[in-house]
C-alpha positions as CSV (number, residue, x, y, z in Angstrom):
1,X,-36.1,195.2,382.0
2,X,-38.9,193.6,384.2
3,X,-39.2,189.5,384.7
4,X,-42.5,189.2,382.5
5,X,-44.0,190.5,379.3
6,X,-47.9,191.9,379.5
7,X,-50.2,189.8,377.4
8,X,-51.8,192.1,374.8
9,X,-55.4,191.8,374.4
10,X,-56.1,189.4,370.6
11,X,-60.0,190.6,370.2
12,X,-63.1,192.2,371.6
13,X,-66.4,192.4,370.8
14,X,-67.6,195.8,370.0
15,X,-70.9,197.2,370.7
16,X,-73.7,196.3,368.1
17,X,-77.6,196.4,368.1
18,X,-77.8,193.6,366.6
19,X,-75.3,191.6,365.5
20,X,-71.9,189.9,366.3
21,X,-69.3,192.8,366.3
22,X,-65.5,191.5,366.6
23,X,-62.4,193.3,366.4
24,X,-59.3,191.7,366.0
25,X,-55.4,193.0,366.8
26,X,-51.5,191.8,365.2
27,X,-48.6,193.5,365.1
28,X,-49.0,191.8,361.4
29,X,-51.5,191.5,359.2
30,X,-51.4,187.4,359.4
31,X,-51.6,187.8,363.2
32,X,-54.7,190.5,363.5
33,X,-56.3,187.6,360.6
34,X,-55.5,184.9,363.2
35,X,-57.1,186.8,366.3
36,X,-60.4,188.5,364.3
37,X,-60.9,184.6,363.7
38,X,-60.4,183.8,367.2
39,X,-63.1,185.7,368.3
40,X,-65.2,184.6,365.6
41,X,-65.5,181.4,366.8
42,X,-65.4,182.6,370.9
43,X,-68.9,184.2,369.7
44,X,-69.9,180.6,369.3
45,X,-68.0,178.6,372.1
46,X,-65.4,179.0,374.8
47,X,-62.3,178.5,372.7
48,X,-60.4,177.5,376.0
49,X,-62.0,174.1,375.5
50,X,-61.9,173.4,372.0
51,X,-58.6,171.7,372.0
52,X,-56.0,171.4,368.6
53,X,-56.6,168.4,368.0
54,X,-57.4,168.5,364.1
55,X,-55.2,170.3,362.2
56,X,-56.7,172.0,358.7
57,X,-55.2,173.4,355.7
58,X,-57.1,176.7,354.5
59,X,-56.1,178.5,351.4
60,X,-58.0,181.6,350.0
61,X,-57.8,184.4,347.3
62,X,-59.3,187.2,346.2
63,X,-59.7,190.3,344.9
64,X,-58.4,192.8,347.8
65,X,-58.0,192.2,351.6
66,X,-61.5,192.4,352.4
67,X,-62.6,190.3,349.7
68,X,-59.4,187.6,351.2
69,X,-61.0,187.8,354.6
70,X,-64.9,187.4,354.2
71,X,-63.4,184.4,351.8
72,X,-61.2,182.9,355.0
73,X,-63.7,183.6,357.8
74,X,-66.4,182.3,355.4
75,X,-64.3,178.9,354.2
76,X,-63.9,178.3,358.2
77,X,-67.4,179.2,359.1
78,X,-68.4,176.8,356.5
79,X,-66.4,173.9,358.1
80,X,-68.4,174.4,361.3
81,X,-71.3,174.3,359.4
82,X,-70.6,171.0,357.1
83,X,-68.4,169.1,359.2
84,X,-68.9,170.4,362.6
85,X,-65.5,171.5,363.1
86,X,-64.5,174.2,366.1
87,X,-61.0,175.9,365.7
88,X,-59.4,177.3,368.4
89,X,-56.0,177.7,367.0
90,X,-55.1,179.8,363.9
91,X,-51.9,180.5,361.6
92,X,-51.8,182.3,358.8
93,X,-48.6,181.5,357.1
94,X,-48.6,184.2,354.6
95,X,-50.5,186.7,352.9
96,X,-49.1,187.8,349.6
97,X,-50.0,190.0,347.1
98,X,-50.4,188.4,343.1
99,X,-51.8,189.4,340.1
100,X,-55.2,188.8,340.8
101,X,-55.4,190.7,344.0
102,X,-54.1,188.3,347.6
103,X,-53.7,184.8,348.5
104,X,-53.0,183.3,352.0
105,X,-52.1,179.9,353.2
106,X,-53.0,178.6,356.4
107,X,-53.7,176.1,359.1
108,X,-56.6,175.8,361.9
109,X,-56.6,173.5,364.9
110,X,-59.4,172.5,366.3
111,X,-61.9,169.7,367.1
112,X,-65.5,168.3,365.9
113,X,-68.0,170.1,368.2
114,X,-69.1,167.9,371.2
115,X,-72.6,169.2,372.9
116,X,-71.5,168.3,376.4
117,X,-67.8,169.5,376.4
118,X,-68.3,173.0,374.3
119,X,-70.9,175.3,375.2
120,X,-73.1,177.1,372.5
121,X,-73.3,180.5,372.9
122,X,-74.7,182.4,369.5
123,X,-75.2,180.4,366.0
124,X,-73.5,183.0,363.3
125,X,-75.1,183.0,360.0
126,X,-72.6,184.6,357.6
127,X,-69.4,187.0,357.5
128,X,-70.7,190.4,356.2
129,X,-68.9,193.1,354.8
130,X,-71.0,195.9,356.4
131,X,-68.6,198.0,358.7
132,X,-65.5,195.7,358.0
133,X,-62.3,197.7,358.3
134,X,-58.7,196.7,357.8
135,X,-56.4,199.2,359.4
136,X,-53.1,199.3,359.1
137,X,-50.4,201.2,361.0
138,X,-46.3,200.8,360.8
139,X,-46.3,198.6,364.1
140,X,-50.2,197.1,364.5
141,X,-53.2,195.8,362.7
142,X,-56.6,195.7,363.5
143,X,-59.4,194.4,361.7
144,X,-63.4,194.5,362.7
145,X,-66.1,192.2,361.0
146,X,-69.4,192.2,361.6
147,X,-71.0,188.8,362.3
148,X,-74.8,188.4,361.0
149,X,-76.6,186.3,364.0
């Protein structure tokens, strides 16, 4: 067994015409949740300087896993958008299925967004559902969202 572990990749941005295109990989479904938002918010900012300062409770349902993250990504989005929050650290606890459809409970880290220490890169409008896929295999996740600009 070798000394050190390979990091593997958390998102990408995919190819689009027009939009924001982000896929996001977990071994779990809570961790490809985690990274999809990552990238999310590394389409607005470098991440690497938004430190976890603030930490924020999230909870979400819905009626299927598509519906539970548009809901997530949205509720965080909106955070930016009201109170100027960045996030730069995510943890979904759990994802569970109930009666209705999911829940999940979770906590962001982050900071209020400061002109002259995060960079702006491209303003997202809204979460769509147009070409979101939630994939998953035995041993990996991966999710893509489309992000209107």
């Amino acid at each position: 067994m070798s000394g050190f572990t390979v990091a593997k990749k958390r998102f990408e941005f995919l190819e689009h015409i027009s939009d924001a295109f982000v896929a996001g990989y977990g071994d779990t479904l809570e961790e490809a949740f985690e990274n999809v938002a990552l990238g999310m918010f590394e389409v607005m900012t470098d991440t690497s300087k938004v430190k976890p300062r603030i930490k924020t409770a999230i909870e979400a349902e819905a009626e299927d896993k598509q519906a539970l993250l548009y809901t997530w990504l949205e509720q965080l989005l909106i955070k930016f958008e009201t109170e100027g929050s960045l996030y730069s650290k995510f943890k979904v606890d759990k994802i569970e299925e109930t009666q209705k459809g999911y829940k999940l409970k979770s906590t962001a880290w982050g900071e209020p967004f400061n002109s002259e220490k995060h960079p702006s890169r491209t303003a997202i409008k809204a979460v769509t559902y147009h070409a979101m896929e939630i994939t998953e295999k035995k041993d990996n996740v991966t999710i893509k969202v489309l992000f209107d600009i």
